[in-house]
C-alpha positions in Angstrom: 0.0 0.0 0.0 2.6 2.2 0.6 4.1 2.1 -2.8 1.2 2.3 -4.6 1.0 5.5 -1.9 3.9 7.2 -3.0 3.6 6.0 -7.1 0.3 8.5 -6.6 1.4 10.8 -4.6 4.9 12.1 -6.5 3.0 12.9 -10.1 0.3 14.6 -8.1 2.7 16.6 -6.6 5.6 17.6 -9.6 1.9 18.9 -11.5 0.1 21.0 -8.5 3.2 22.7 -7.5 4.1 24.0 -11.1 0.6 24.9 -11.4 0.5 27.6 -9.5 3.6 28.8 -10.8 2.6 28.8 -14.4 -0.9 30.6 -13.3 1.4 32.9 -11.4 3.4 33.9 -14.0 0.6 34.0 -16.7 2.5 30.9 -18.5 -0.9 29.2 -18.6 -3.1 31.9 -18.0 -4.5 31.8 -21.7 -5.6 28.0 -21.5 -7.3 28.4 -18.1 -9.4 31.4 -19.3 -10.4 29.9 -22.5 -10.8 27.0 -21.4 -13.0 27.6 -18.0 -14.1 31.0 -19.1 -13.0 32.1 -15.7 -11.5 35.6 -14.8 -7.5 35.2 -14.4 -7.9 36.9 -10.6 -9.8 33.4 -10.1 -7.1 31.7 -11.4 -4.2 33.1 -9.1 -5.9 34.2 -6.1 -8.2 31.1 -6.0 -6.7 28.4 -7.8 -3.1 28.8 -8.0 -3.0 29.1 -3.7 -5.5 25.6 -3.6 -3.5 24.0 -5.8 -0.1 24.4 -4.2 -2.2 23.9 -0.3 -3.3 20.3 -2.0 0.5 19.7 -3.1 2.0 20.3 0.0 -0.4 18.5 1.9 0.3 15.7 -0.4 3.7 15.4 0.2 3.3 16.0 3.7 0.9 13.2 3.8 4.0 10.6 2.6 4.8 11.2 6.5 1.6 12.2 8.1 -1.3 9.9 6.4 -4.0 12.5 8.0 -2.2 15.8 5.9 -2.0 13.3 2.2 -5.9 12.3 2.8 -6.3 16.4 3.2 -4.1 16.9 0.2 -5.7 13.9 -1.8 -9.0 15.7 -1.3 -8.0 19.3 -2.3 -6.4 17.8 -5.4 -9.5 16.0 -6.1 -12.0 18.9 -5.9 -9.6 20.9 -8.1 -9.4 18.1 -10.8 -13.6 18.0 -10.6 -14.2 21.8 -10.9 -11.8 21.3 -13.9 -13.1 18.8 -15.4 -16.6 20.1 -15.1 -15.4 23.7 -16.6 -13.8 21.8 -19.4 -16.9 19.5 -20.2 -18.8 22.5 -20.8 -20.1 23.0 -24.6 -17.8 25.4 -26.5 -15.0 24.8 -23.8 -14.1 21.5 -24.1 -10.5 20.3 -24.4 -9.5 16.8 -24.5 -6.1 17.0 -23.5 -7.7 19.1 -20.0 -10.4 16.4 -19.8 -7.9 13.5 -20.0 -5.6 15.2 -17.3 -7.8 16.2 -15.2 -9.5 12.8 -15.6 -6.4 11.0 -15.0 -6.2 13.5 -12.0 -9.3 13.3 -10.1 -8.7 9.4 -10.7 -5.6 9.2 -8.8 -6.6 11.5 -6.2 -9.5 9.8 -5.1 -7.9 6.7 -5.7 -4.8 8.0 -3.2 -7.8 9.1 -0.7 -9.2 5.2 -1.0 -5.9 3.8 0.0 -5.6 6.5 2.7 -8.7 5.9 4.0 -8.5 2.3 4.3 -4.3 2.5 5.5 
């Protein structure tokens, strides 16, 4: 269990603390308000601080199981709001839907496995 903790955990955590950093620094601030329709204040006021709260709680959490069932959560709401935004009509993505998919996938499954550890 505590392998298939970590193989979660470490992709999960390289992608939500660059996230914030590429919302931060308007690197990916064209795809996330095309794609969500979203104002960019959302993006790094809103997202950008939830996303790097969910990462370090994740990697915390390879520690403390409490903080990576806290982080596994975060990351999972994040990867749902996305993937609703992107399943809208006129906004969706595949490559966003796929990631995000994969995402909220791996998050809930991590929550599973820290749930039941």
């Amino acid at each position: 269990m505590i392998v298939a903790i970590w193989i979660l955990s470490l992709p999960l955590i390289a992608e939500f603390v660059m996230a914030p950093v590429n919302l931060w620094t308007w690197r990916t601030m064209q795809n996330f308000t095309a794609f969500t329709g979203l104002h960019p204040s959302l993006a790094r006021s809103v997202f950008a601080p939830v996303k790097l709260l969910g990462a370090v709680l994740l990697a915390a959490g390879l520690a403390v199981a409490a903080a990576g069932l806290a982080g596994a959560v975060i990351i999972a709401a994040v990867c749902a709001a996305y993937v609703l935004l992107l399943a809208a009509p006129g906004r969706r993505d595949p490559a966003g839907l796929i990631f995000f998919g994969a995402g909220l996938a791996m998050s809930v499954a991590l929550a599973a496995l820290r749930i039941a550890g």
